[in-house]
C-alpha positions in Angstrom: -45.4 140.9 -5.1 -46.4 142.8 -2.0 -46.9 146.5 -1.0 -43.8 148.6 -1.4 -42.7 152.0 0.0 -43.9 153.6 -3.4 -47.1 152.7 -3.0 -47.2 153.6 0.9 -45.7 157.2 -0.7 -48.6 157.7 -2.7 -51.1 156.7 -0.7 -49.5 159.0 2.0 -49.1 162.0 -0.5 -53.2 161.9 -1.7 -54.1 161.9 2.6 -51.3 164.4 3.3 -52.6 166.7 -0.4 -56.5 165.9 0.7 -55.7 167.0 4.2 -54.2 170.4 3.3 -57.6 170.7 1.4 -60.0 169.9 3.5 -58.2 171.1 7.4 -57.3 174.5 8.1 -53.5 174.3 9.4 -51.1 176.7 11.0 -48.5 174.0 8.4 -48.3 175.3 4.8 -49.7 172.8 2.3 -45.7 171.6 1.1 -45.4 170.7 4.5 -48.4 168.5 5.2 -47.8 166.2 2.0 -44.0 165.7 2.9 -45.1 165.1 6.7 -47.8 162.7 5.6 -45.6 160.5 3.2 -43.0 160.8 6.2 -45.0 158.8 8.6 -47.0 156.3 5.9 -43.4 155.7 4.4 -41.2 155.9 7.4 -43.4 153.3 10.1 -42.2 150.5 8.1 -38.6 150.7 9.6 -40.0 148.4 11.9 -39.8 145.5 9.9 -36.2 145.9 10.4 -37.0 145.2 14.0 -39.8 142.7 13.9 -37.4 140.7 11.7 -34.5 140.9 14.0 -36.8 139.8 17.0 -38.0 137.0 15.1 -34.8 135.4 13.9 -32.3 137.0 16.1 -30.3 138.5 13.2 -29.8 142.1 11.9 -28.8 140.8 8.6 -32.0 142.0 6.3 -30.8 145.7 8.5 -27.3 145.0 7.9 -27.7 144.1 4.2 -29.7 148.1 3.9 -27.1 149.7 5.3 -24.1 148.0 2.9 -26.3 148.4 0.1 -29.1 151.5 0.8 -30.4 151.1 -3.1 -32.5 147.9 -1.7 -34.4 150.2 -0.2 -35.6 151.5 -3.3 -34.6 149.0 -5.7 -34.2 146.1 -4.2 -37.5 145.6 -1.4 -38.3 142.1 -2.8 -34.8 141.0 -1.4 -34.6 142.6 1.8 -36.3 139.9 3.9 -36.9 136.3 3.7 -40.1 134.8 3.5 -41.4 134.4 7.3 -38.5 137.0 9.0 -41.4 139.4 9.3 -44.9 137.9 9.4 -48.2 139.4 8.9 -49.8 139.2 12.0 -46.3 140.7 13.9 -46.2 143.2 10.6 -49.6 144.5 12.0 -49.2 144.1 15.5 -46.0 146.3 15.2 -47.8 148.9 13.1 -50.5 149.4 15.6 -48.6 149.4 18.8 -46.7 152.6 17.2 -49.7 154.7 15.4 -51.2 154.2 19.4 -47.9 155.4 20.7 -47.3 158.3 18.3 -50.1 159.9 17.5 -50.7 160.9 21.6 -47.0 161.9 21.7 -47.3 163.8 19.0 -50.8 165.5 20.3 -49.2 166.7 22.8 -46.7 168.9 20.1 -49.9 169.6 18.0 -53.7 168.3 17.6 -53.6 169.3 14.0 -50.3 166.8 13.4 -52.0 164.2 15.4 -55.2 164.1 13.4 -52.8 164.1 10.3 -50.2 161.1 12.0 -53.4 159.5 12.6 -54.7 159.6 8.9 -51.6 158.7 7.5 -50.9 155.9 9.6 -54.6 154.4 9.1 -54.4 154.7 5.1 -50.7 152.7 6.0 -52.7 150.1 8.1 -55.6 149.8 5.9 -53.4 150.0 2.4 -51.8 147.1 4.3 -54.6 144.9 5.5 -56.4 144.9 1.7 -53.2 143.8 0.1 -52.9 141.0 3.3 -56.6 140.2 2.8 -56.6 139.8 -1.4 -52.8 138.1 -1.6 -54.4 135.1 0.8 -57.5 135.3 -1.2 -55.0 134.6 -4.4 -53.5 131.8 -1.9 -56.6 130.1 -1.8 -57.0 130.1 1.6 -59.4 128.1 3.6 -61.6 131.0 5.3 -61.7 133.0 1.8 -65.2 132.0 0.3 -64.5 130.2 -3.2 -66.3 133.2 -5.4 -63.7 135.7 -3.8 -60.9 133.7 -5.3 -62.1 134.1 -8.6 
């Protein structure tokens, strides 16, 4: 089990429906929450690229694209274990928000702040689930009354 796009939706749906709250936008509020699950949904396509650095292959892209309900249905089967990593996961994941959200500044400050939200709830959402499932591992720099 591992954090899937319907949980990245969510997430990115309660920053995108607090943001229309609590920032006043030229966007109207419908646009805001589909904008924020956009980018906390849509920056994990790069697993599709991390993957294919790390083994060479395009087959967990190819296997999407002859069969797009993985996407939704399927997300347990769309990589093996080790074509994506953590650590590359993450790396990847940071390199864009600190690509992005300047590019998009320069469309709109309001957008950025939001790109910026939604990708840190995406990061952070990530990082807890990467920090508690090696916790569950047992691993060695986890203190023994975390485990349990």
């Amino acid at each position: 089990m591992s954090i899937y796009s319907k949980h990245h939706f969510a997430i990115s749906v309660l920053v995108g429906a607090a943001f229309a709250l609590a920032v006043e936008s030229p966007f109207p509020a419908w646009f805001v929450v589909a904008y924020a699950a956009a980018v906390g949904v849509g920056i994990d396509f790069d697993h599709f690229l991390v993957a294919r650095l790390n083994t060479g292959s395009w087959r967990a892209a190819s296997g999407c694209l002859r069969d797009p309900r993985r996407v939704f249905a399927g997300q347990d089967d769309i990589f093996e274990a080790g074509e994506v990593g953590t650590l590359r996961r993450l790396l990847s994941h940071v390199i864009i928000a600190g690509i992005a959200v300047p590019l998009v500044y320069a469309l709109s400050p309001v957008l950025a702040l939001l790109t910026a939200l939604s990708l840190y709830a995406h990061l952070l959402s990530d990082l807890v689930w990467d920090v508690y499932a090696e916790a569950k591992r047992g691993s060695p720099e986890v203190p023994t009354a975390v485990r349990e």
